[in-house]
C-alpha positions as semicolon CSV with decimal commas, in nm:
position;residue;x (nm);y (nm);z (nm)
1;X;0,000;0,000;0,000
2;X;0,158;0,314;-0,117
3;X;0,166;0,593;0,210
4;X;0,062;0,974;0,208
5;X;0,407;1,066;0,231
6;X;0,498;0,836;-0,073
7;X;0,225;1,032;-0,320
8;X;0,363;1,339;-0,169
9;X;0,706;1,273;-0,287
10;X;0,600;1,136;-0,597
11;X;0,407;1,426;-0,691
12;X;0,695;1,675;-0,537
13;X;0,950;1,498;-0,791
14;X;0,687;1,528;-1,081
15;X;0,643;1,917;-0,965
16;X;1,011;1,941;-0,993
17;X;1,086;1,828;-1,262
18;X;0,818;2,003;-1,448
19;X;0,989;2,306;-1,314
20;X;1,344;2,200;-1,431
21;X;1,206;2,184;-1,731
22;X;1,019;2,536;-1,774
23;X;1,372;2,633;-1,627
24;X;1,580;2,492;-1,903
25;X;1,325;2,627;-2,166
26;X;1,311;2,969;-2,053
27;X;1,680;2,951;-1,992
28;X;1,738;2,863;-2,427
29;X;1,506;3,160;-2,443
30;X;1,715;3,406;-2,236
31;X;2,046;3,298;-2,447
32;X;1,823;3,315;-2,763
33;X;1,750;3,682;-2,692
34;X;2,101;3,759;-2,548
35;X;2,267;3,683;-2,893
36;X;2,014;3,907;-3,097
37;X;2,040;4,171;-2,872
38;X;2,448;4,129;-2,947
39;X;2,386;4,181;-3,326
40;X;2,147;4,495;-3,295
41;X;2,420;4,610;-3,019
42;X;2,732;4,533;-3,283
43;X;2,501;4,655;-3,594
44;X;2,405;4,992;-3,380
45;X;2,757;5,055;-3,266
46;X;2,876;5,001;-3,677
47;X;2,599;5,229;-3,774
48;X;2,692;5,508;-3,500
49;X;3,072;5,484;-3,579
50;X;3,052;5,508;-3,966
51;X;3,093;5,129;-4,019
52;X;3,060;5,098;-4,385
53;X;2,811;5,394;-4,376
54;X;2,670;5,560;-4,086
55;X;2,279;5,596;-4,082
56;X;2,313;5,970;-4,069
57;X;2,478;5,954;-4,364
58;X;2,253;5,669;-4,545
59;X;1,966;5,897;-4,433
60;X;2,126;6,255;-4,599
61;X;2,220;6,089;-4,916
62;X;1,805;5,960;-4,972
63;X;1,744;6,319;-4,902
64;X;1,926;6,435;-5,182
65;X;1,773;6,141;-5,402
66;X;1,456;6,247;-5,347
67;X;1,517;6,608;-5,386
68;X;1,705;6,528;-5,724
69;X;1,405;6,346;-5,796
70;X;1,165;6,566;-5,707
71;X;1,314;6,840;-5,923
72;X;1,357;6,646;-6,170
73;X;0,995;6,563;-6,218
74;X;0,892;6,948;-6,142
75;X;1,150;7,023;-6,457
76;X;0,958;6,777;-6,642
77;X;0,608;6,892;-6,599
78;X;0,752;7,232;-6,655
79;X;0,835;7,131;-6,986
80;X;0,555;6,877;-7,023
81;X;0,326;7,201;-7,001
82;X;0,554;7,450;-7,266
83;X;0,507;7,110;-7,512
84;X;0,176;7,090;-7,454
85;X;0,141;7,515;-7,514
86;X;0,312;7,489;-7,843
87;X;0,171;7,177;-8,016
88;X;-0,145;7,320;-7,976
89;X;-0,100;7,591;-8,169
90;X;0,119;7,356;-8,430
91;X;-0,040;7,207;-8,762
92;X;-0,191;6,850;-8,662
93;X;-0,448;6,834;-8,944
94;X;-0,399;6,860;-9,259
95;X;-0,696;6,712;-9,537
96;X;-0,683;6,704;-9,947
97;X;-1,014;6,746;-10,111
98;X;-0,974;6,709;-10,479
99;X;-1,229;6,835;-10,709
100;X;-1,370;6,941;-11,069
101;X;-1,497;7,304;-11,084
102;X;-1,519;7,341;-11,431
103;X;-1,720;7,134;-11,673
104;X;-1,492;7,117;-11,967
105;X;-1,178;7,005;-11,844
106;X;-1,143;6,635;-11,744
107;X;-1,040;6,482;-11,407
108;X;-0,990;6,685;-11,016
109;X;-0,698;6,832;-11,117
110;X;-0,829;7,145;-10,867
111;X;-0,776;7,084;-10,480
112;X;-0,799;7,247;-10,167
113;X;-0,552;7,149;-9,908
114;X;-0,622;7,230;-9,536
115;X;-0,332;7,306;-9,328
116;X;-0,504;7,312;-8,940
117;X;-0,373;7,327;-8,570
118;X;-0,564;7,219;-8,297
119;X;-0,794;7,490;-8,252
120;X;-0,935;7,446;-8,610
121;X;-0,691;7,778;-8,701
122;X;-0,422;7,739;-9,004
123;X;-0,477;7,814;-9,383
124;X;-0,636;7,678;-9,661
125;X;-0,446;7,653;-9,977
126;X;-0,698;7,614;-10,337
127;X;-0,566;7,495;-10,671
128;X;-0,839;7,576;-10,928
129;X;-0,702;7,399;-11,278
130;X;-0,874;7,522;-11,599
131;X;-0,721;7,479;-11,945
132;X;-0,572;7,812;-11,972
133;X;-0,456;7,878;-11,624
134;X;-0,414;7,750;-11,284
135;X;-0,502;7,980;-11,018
136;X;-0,337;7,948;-10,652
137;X;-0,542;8,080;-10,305
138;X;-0,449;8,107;-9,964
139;X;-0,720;8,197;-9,707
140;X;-0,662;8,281;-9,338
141;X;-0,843;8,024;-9,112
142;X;-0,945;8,129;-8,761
143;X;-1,141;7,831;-8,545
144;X;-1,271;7,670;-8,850
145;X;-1,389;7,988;-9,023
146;X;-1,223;8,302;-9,230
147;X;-1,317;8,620;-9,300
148;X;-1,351;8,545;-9,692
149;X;-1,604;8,339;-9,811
150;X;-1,573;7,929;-9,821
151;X;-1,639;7,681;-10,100
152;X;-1,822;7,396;-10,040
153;X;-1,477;7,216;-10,113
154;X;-1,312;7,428;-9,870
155;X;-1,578;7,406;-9,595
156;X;-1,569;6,973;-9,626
157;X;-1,149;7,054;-9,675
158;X;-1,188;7,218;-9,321
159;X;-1,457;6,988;-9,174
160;X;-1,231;6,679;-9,260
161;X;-0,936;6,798;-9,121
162;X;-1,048;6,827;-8,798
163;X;-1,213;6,535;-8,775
164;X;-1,525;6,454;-8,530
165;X;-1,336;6,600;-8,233
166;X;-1,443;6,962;-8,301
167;X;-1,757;6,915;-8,481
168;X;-1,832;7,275;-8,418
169;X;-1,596;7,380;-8,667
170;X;-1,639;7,501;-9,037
171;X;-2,045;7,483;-8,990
């Protein structure tokens, strides 16, 4: 028959060694953390004292990549914008509309060519072939329109230049 005092001790040795244990596994812990806090220590103290670059100085140089950056992109926008300023007013459409305005000579030999920037502004340039003669125009074009009268040639010329984008031009 086992005794009081025999479950006591049995248990006590049980209890202890349950304890050695949690010892020995908090004890791996401890040396677990002391080596990592050794490497931020040695990696702090190469940081501080300029090791192969000291974070100050890691820290000033992204500075000055991101300013160089930053003006960098505020020079191109800059320029983006001045691009932007003078294609617009540069010629971007250009049409051919060839026709016959007389009724005895043969062919379209006459044409009107329309020389457009984005604003539906440029100059139109006629042809008008007879069998004598062929006679040159230029007309002034100011947001699709002029201040001398259009052909019908001239008006589609104008119309198909621009394209759909601006149909409020050359009406």
């Amino acid at each position: 028959m086992v005794t009081v005092s025999q479950t006591l001790m049995v248990g006590l040795v049980i209890g202890l060694a349950i304890a050695l244990l949690l010892a020995c596994g908090a004890l791996a812990a401890l040396l677990r953390l002391s080596r990592q806090v050794d490497q931020v220590r040695l990696a702090s103290q190469a940081l501080s004292n300029g090791g192969l670059h000291g974070l100050d100085q890691v820290l000033r140089e992204q500075e000055l990549h991101v300013r160089h950056v930053d003006d960098r992109a505020s020079d191109l926008e800059r320029r983006s914008v001045d691009i932007e300023r003078r294609l617009a007013g540069a010629i971007q459409h250009i049409n051919v509309v060839r026709f016959n305005p007389f009724r005895d000579t043969g062919g379209d030999q006459s044409f009107v060519i329309a020389l457009l920037d984005d604003e539906g502004s440029g100059v139109l340039v006629t042809a008008l072939h007879s069998r004598a003669e062929t006679r040159v125009y230029a007309k002034a074009v100011t947001e699709g329109g002029s201040d001398y009268p259009l052909t019908d040639e001239e008006l589609a010329a104008i119309r198909a230049a621009v394209g759909p984008r601006r149909s409020d031009v050359a009406r």
